[in-house]
N, CA, C and O atoms as a GROMACS GRO file, in nm:
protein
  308
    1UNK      N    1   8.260  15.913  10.964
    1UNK     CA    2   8.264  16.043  10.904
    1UNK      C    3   8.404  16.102  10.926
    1UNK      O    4   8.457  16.104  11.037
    2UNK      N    5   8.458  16.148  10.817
    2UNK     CA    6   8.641  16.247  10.810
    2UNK      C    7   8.616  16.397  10.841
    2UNK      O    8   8.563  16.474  10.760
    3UNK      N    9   8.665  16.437  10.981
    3UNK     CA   10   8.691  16.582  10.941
    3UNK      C   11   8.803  16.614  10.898
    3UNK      O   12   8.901  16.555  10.944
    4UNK      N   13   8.818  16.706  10.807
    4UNK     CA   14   8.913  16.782  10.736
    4UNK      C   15   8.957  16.866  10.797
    4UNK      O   16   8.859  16.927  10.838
    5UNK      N   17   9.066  16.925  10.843
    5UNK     CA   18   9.098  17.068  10.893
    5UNK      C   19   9.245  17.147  10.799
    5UNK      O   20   9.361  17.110  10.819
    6UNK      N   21   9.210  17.250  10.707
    6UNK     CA   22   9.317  17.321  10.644
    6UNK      C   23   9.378  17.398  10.757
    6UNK      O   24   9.326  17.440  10.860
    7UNK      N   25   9.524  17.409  10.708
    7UNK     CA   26   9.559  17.526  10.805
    7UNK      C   27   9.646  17.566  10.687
    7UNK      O   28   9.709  17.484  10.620
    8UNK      N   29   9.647  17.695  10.664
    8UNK     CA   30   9.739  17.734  10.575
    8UNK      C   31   9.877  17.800  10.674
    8UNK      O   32   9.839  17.875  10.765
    9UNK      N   33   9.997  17.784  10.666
    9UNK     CA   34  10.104  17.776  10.728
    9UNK      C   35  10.224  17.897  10.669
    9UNK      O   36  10.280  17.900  10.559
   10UNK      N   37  10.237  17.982  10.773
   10UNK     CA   38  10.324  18.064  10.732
   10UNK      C   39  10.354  18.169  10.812
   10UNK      O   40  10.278  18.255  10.856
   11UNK      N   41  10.540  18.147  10.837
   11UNK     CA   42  10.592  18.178  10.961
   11UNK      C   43  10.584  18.097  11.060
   11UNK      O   44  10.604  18.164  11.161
   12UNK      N   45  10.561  17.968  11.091
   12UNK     CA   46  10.484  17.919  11.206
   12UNK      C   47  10.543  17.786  11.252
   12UNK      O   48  10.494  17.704  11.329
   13UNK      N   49  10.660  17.784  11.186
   13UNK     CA   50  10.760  17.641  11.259
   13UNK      C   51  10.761  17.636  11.390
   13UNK      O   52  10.753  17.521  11.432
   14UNK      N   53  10.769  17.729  11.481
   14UNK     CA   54  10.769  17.713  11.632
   14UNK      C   55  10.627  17.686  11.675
   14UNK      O   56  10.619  17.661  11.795
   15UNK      N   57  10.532  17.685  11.620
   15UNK     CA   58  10.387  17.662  11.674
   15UNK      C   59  10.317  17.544  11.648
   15UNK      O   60  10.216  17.511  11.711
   16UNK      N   61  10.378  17.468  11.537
   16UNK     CA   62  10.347  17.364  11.442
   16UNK      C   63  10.296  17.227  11.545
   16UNK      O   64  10.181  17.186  11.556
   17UNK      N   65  10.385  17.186  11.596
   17UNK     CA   66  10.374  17.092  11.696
   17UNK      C   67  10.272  17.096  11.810
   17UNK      O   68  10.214  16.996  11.851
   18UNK      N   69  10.257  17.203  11.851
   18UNK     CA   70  10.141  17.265  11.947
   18UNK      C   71   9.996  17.262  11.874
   18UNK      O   72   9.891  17.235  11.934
   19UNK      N   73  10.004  17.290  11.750
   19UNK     CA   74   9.875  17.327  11.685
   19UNK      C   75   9.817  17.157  11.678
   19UNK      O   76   9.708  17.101  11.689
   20UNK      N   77   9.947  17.118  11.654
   20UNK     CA   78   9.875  16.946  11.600
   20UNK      C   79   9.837  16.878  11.688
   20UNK      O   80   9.738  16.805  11.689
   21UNK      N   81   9.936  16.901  11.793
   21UNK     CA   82   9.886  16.814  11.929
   21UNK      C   83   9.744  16.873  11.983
   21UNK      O   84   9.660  16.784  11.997
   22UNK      N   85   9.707  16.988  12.012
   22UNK     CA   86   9.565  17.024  12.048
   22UNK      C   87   9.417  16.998  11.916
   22UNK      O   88   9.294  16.986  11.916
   23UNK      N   89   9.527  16.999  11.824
   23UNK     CA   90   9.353  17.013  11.725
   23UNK      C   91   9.326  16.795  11.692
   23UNK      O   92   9.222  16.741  11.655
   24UNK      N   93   9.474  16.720  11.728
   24UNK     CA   94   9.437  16.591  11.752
   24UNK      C   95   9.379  16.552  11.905
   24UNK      O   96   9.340  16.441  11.941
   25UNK      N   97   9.385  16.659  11.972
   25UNK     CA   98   9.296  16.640  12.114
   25UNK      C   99   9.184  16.651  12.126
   25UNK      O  100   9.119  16.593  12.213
   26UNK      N  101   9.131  16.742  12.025
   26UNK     CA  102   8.991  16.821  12.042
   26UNK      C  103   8.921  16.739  11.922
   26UNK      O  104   8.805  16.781  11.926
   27UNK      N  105   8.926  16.668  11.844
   27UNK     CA  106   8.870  16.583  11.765
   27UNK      C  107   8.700  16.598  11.879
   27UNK      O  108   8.683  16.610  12.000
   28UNK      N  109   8.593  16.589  11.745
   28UNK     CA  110   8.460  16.585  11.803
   28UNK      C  111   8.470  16.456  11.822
   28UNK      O  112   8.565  16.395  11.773
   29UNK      N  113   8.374  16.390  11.897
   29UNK     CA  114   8.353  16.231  11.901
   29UNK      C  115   8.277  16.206  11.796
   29UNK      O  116   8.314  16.101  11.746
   30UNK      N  117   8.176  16.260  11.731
   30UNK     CA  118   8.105  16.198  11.627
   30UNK      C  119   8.179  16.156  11.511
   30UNK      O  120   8.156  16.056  11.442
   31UNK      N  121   8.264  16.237  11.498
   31UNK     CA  122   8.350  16.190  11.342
   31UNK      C  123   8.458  16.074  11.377
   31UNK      O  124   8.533  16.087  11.474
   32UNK      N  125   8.461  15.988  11.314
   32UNK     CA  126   8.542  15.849  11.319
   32UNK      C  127   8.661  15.861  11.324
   32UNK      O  128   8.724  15.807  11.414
   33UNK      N  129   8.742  15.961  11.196
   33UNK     CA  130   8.860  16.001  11.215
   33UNK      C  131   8.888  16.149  11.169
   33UNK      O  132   8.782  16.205  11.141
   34UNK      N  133   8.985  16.220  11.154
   34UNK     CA  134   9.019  16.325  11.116
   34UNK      C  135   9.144  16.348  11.049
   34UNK      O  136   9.228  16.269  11.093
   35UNK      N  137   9.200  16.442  10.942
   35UNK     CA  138   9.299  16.465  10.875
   35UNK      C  139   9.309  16.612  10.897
   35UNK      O  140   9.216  16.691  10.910
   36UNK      N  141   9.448  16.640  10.901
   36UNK     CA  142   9.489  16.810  10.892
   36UNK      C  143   9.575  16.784  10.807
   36UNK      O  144   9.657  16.692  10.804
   37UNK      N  145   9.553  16.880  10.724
   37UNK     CA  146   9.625  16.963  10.598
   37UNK      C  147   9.696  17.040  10.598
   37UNK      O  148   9.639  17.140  10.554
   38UNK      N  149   9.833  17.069  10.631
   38UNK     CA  150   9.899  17.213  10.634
   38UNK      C  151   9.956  17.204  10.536
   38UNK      O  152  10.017  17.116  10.475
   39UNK      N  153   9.922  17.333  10.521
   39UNK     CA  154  10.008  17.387  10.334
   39UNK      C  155  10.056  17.510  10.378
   39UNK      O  156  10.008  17.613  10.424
   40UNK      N  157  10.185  17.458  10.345
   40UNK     CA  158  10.312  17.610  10.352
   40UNK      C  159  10.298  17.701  10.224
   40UNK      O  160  10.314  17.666  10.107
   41UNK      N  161  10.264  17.833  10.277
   41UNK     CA  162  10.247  17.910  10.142
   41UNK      C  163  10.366  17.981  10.152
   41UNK      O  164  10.352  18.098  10.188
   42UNK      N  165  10.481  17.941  10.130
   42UNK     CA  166  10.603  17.958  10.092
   42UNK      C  167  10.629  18.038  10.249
   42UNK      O  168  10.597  18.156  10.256
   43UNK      N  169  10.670  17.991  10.334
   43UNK     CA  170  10.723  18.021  10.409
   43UNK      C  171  10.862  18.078  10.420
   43UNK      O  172  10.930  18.013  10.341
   44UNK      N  173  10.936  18.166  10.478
   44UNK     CA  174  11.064  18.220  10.450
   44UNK      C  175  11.153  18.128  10.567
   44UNK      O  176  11.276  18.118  10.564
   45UNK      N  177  11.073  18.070  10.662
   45UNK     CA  178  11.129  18.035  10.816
   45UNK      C  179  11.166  17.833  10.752
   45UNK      O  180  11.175  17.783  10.639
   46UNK      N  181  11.178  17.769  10.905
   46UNK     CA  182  11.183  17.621  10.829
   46UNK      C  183  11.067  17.548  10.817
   46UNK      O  184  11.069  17.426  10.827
   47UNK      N  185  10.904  17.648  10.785
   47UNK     CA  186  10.756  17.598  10.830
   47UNK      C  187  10.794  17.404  10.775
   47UNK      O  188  10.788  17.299  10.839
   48UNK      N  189  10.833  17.437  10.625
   48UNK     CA  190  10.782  17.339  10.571
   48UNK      C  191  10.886  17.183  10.613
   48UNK      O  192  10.854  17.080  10.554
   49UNK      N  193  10.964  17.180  10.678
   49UNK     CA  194  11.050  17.133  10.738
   49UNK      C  195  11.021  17.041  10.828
   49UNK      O  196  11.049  16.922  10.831
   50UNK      N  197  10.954  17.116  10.911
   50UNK     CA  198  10.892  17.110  11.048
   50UNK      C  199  10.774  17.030  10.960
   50UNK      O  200  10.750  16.909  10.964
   51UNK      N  201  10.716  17.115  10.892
   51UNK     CA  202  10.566  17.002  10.847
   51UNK      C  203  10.588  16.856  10.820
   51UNK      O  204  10.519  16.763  10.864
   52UNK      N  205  10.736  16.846  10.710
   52UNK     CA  206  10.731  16.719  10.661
   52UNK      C  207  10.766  16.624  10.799
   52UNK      O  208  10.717  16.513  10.816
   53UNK      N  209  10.868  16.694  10.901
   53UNK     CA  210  10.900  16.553  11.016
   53UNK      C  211  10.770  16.550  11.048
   53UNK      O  212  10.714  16.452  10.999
   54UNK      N  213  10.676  16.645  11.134
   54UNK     CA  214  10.522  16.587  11.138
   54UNK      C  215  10.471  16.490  11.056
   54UNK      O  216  10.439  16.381  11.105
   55UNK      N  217  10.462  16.506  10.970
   55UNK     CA  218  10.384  16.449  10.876
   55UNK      C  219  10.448  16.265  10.863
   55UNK      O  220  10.391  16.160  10.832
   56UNK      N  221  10.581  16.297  10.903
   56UNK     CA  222  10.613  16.115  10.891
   56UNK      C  223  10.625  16.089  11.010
   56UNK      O  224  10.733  16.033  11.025
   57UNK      N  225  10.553  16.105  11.138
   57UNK     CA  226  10.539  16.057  11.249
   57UNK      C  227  10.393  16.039  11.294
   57UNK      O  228  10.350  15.949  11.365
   58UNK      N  229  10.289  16.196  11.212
   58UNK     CA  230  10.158  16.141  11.291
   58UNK      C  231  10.110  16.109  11.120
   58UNK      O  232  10.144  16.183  11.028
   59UNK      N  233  10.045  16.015  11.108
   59UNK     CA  234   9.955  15.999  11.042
   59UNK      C  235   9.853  16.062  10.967
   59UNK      O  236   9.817  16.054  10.850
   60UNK      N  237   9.814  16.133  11.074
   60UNK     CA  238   9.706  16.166  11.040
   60UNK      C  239   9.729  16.359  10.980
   60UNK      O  240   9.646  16.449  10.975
   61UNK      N  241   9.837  16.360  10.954
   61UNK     CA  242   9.847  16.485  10.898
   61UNK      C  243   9.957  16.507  10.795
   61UNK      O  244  10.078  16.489  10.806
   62UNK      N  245   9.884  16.551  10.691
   62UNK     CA  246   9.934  16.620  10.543
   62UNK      C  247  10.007  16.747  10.536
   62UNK      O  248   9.998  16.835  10.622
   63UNK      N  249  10.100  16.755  10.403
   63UNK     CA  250  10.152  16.846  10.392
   63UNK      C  251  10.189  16.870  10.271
   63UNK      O  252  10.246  16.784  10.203
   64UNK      N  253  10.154  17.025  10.214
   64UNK     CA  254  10.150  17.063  10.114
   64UNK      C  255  10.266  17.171  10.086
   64UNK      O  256  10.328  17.203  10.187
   65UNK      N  257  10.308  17.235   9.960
   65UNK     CA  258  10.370  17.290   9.980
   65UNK      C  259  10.360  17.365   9.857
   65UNK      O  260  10.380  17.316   9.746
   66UNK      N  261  10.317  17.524   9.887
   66UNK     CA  262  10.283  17.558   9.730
   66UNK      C  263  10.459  17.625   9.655
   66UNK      O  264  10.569  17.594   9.700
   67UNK      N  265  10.442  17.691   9.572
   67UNK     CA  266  10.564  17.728   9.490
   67UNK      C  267  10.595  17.898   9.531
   67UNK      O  268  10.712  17.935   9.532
   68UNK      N  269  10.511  17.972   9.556
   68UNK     CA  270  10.520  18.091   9.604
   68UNK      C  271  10.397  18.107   9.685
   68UNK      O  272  10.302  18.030   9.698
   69UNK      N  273  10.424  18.253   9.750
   69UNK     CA  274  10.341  18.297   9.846
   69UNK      C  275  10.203  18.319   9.731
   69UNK      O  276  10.208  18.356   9.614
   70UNK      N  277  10.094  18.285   9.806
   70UNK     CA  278   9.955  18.299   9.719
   70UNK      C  279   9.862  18.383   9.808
   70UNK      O  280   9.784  18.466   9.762
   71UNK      N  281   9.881  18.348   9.964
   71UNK     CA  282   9.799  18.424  10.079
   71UNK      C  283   9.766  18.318  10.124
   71UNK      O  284   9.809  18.205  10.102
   72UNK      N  285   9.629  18.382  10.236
   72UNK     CA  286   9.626  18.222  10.291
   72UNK      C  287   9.481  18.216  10.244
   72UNK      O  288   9.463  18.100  10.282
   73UNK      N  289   9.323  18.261  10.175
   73UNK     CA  290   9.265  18.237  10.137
   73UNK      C  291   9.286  18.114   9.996
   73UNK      O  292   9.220  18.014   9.971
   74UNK      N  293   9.420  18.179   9.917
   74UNK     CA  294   9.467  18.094   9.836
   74UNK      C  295   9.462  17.951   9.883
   74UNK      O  296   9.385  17.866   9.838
   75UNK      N  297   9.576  17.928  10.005
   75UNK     CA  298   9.637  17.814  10.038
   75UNK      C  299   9.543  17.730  10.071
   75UNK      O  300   9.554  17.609  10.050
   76UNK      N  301   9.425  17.793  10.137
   76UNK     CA  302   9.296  17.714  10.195
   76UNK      C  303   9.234  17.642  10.102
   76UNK      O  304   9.192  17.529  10.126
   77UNK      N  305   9.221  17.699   9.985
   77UNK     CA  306   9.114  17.638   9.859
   77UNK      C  307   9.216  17.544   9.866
   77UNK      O  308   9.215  17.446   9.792
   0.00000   0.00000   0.00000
């Protein structure tokens, strides 16, 4: 079984690394593997920056990047 986890991202380059390392710690045991999703909803800082080196080191996490600010209910859908 995949858990999914969105995070919609904004302002948050200094936290990025912290968020990933604890929410790949806390994985439930029942689910087999897990994916996180961060989508920069246009960040003004270097969010999306920071997302892409993540993203080509762990695996297991995505990165989106919308075209303007939408909110973060937006970014979640």
């Amino acid at each position: 079984m995949l858990l999914s986890i969105v995070v919609p991202v904004y302002k948050a380059e200094g936290t990025l690394h912290e968020l990933v390392e604890r929410l790949l710690h806390s994985k439930p045991p029942e689910f087999d593997s897990m994916e996180i999703i961060l989508v920069d909803d246009n960040s003004p800082d270097n969010s999306w920056k920071t997302i892409e080196k993540i993203s080509r080191v762990i695996r297991e996490v995505y990165g989106f990047k919308l075209s303007r600010n939408f909110g973060q209910h937006h970014a979640i859908t």
